[in-house]
ZAKOLDREN-326796 format. One line per 5 residues: number of its first residue (from 1); for each residue x, y, z of N, C-alpha, C. Coordinates in Angstrom, 3 decimals. Atoms other than C-alpha are relative to their C-alpha. Layout:
NUM = X/Y/Z/X/Y/Z/X/Y/Z; ...
% end
This chain:
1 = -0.483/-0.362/-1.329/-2.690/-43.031/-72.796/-0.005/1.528/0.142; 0.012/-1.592/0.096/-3.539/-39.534/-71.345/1.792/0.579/0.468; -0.915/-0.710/-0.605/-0.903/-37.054/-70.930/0.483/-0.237/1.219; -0.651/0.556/-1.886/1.150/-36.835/-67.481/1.098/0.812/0.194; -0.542/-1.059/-0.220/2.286/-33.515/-66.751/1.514/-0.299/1.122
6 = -1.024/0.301/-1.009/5.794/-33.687/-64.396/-0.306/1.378/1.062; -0.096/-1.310/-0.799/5.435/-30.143/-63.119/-1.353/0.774/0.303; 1.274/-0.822/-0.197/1.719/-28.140/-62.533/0.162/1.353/0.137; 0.054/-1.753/-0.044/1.083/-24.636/-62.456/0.410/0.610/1.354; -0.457/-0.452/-1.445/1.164/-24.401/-58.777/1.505/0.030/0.594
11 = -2.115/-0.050/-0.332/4.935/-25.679/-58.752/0.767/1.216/-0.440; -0.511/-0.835/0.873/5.737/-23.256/-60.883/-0.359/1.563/0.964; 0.299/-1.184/-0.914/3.882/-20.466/-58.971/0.590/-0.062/1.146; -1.047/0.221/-1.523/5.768/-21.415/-55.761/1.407/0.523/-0.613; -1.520/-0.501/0.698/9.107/-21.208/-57.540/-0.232/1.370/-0.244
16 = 0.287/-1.114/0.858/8.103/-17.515/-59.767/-0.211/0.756/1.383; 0.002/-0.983/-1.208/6.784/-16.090/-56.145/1.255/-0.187/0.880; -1.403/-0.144/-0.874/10.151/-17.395/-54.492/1.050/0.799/-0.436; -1.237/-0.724/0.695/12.446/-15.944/-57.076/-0.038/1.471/-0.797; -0.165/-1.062/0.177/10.945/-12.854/-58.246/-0.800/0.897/1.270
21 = 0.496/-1.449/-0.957/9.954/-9.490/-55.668/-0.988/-0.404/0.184; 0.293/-0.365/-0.345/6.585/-9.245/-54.966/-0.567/1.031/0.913; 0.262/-0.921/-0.233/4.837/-6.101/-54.473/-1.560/0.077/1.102; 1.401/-0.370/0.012/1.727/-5.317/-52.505/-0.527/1.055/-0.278; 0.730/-1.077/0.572/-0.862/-2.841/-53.299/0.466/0.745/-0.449
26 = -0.015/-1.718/-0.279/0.085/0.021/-51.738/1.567/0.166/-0.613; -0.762/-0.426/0.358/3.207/-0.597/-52.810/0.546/0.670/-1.784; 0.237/-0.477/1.527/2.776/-0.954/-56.625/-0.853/1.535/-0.334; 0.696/-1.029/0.184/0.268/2.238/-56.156/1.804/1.082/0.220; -1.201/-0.932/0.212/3.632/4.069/-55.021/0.538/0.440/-0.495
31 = -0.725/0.640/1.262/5.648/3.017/-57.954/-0.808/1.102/-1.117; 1.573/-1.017/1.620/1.823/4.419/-60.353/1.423/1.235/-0.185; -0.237/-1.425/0.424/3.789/7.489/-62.324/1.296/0.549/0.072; -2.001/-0.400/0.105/7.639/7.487/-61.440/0.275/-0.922/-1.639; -1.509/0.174/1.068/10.245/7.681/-64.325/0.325/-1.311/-0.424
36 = -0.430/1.236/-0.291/11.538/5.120/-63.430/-0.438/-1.266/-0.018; 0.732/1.173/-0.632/9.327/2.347/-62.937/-1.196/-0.136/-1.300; 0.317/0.523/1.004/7.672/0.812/-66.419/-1.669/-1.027/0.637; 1.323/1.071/-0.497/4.047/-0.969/-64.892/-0.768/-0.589/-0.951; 0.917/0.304/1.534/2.960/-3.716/-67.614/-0.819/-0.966/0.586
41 = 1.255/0.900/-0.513/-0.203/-5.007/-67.872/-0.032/-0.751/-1.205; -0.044/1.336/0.796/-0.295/-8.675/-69.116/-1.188/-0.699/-0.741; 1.652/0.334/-0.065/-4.113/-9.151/-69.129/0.284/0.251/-1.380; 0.434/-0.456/1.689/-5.713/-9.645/-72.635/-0.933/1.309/-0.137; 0.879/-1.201/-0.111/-7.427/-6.874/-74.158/-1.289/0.003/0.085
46 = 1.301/0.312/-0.645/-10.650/-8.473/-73.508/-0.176/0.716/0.846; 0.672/-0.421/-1.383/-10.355/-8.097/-69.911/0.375/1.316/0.142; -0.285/-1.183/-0.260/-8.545/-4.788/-70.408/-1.330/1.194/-0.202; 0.806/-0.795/0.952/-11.511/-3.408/-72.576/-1.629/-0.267/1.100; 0.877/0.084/-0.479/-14.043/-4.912/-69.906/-0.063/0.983/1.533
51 = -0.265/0.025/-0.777/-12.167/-3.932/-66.721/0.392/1.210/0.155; -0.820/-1.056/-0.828/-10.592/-0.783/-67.236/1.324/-0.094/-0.240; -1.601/0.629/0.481/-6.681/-0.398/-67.497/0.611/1.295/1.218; -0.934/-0.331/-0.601/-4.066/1.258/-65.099/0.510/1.280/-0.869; -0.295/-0.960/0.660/-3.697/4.936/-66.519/1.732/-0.125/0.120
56 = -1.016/0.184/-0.052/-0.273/4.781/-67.838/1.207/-1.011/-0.326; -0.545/1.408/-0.201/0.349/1.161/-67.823/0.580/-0.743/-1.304; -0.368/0.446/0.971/2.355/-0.607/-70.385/-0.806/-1.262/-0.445; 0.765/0.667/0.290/0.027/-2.800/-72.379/0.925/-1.834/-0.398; -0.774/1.062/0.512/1.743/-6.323/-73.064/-0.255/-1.326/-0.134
61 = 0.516/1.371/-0.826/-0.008/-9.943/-73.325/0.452/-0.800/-0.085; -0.845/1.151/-0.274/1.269/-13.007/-71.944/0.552/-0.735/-0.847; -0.671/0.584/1.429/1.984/-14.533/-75.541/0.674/0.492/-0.618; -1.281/-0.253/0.864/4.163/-12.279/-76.516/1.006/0.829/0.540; -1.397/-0.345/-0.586/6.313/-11.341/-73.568/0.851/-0.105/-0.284
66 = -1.481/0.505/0.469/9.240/-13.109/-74.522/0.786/0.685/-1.326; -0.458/-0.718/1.644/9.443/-11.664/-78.413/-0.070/1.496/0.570; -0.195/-2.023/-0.261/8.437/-8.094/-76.686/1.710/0.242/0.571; -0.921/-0.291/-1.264/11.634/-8.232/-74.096/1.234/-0.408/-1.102; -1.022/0.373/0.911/13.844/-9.939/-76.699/0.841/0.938/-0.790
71 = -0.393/-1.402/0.300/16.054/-7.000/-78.386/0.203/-1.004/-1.539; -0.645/0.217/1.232/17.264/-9.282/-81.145/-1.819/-0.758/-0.629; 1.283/0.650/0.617/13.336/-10.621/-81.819/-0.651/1.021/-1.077; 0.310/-0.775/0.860/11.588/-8.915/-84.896/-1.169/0.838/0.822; 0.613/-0.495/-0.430/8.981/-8.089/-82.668/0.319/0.842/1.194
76 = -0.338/-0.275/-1.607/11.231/-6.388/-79.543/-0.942/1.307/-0.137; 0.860/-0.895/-0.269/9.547/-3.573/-78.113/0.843/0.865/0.517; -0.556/-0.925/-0.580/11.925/-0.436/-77.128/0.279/0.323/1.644; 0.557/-0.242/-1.389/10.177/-0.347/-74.027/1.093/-0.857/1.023; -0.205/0.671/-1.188/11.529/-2.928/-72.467/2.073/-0.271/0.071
81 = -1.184/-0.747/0.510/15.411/-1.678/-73.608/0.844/0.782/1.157; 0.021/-0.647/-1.301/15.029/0.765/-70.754/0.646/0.115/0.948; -0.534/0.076/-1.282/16.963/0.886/-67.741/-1.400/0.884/1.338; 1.429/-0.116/-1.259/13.508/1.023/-65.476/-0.155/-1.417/0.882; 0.890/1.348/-0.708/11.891/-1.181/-63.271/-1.315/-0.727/-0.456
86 = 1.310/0.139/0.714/9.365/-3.376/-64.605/-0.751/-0.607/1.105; 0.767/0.070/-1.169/6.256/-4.111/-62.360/-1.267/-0.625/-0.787; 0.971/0.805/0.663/4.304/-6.583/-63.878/-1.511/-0.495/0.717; 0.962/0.129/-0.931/0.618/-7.239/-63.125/-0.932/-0.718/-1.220; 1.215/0.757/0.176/-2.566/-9.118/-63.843/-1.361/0.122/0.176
91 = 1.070/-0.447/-0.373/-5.806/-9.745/-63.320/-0.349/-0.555/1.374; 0.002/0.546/-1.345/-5.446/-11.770/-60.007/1.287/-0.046/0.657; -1.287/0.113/-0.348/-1.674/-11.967/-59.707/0.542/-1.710/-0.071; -0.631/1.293/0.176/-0.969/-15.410/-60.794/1.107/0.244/-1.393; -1.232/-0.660/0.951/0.034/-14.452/-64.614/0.871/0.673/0.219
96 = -0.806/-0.943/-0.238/2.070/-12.018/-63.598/1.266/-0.432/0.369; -1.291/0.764/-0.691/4.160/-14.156/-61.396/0.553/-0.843/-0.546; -0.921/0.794/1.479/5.007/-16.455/-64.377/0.957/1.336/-1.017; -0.567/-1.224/0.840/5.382/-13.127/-66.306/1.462/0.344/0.033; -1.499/-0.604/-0.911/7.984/-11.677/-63.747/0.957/-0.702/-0.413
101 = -1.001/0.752/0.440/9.747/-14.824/-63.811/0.763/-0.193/-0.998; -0.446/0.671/1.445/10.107/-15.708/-67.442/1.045/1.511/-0.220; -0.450/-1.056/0.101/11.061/-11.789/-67.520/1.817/0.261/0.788; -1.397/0.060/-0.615/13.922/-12.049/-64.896/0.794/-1.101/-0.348; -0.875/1.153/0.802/14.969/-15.593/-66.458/0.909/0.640/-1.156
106 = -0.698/-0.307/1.306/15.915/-13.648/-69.784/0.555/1.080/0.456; -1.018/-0.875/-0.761/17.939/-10.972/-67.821/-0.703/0.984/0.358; 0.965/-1.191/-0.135/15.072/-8.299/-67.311/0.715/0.338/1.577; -0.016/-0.408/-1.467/15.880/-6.264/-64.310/0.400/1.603/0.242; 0.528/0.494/-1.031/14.853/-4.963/-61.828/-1.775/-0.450/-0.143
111 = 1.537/0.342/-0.124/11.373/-6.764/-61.919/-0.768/-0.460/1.162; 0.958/-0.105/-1.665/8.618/-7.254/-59.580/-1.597/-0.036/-0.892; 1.503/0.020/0.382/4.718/-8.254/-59.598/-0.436/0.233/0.835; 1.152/-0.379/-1.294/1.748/-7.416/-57.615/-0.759/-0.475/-0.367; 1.191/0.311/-0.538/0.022/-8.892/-55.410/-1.160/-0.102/-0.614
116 = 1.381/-0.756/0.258/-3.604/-9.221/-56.245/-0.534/0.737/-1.015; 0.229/-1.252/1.422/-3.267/-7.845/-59.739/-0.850/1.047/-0.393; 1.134/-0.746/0.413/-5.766/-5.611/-61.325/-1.280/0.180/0.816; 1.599/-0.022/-0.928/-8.741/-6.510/-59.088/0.623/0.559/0.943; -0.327/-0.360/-1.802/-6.837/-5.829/-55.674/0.352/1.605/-1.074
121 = -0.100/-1.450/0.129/-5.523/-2.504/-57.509/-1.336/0.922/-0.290; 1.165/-0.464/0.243/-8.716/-1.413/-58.494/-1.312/0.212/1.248; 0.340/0.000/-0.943/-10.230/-2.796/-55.122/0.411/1.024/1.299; -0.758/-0.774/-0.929/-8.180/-0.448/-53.188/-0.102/1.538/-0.550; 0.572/-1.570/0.332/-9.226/2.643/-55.107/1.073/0.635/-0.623
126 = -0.840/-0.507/0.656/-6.262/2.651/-56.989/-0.273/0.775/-1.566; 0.328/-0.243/1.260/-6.368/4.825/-60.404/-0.639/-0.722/-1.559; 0.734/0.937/0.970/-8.554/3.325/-63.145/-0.673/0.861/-1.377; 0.778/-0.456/1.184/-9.303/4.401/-66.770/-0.908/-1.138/-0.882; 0.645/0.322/1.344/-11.558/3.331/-69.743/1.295/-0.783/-0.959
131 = -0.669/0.520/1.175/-9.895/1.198/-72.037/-0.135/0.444/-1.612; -0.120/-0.040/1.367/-9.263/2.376/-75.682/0.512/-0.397/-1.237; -0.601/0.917/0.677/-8.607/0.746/-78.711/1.194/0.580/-0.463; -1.409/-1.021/0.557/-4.948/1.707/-80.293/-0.859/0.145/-1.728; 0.906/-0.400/1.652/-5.839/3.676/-83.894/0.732/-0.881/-0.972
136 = -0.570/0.502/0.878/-4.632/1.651/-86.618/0.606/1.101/-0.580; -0.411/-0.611/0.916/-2.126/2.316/-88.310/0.008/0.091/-1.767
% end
């Protein structure tokens, strides 16, 4: 007997866009470079390394949000410690909006995704570097 999911991705994306912010473009372009305001990119480093990356942008992928954001996880990440805004993004804006969510579920805040992830920022002539690998340590 096959599987027999209760919930689908789309339910889930309805809920994640009802309960966290959404940003558009211009607005996440605003945000690019304040203090304040933490912009992580969820994308793997595939598409980061094919696509380009958000000068600035906190690197983070979807498998290991939860252990990054976690303070008591072996893997937490400082970053996300912070008292900033986090502004989570993608490569279309679907991940992201799970991202956000799972992010504001475990107390993250203030969070927020955009729109149109990576492509719409990039489409709009927003800032765009070269991807580089991190140096081993």
């Amino acid at each position: 007997m096959p599987q027999t999911i209760t919930r689908g991705y789309k339910a889930m994306l309805d809920e994640a866009n009802r309960a966290v912010k959404t940003l558009t473009i211009e607005e996440a372009k605003a945000l690019h470079g304040r203090d304040d305001v933490v912009l992580v990119d969820i994308r793997d480093p595939r598409e980061q390394e094919r696509d380009g990356k958000v000068p600035g942008a906190f690197s983070c992928t979807r498998g290991m949000l939860e252990f990054w954001i976690d303070p008591e996880s072996p893997y937490a990440k400082p970053i996300f410690q912070e008292d900033k805004q986090f502004v989570f993004f993608c490569a279309g804006g679907l991940r992201s909006a799970l991202a956000a969510k799972t992010a504001q579920d475990m107390g993250l805040k203030p969070v927020a995704h955009v729109e149109g992830g990576f492509g719409a920022w990039k489409k709009s002539g927003g800032p765009v570097e070269a991807w580089a690998p991190k140096p081993k340590a």
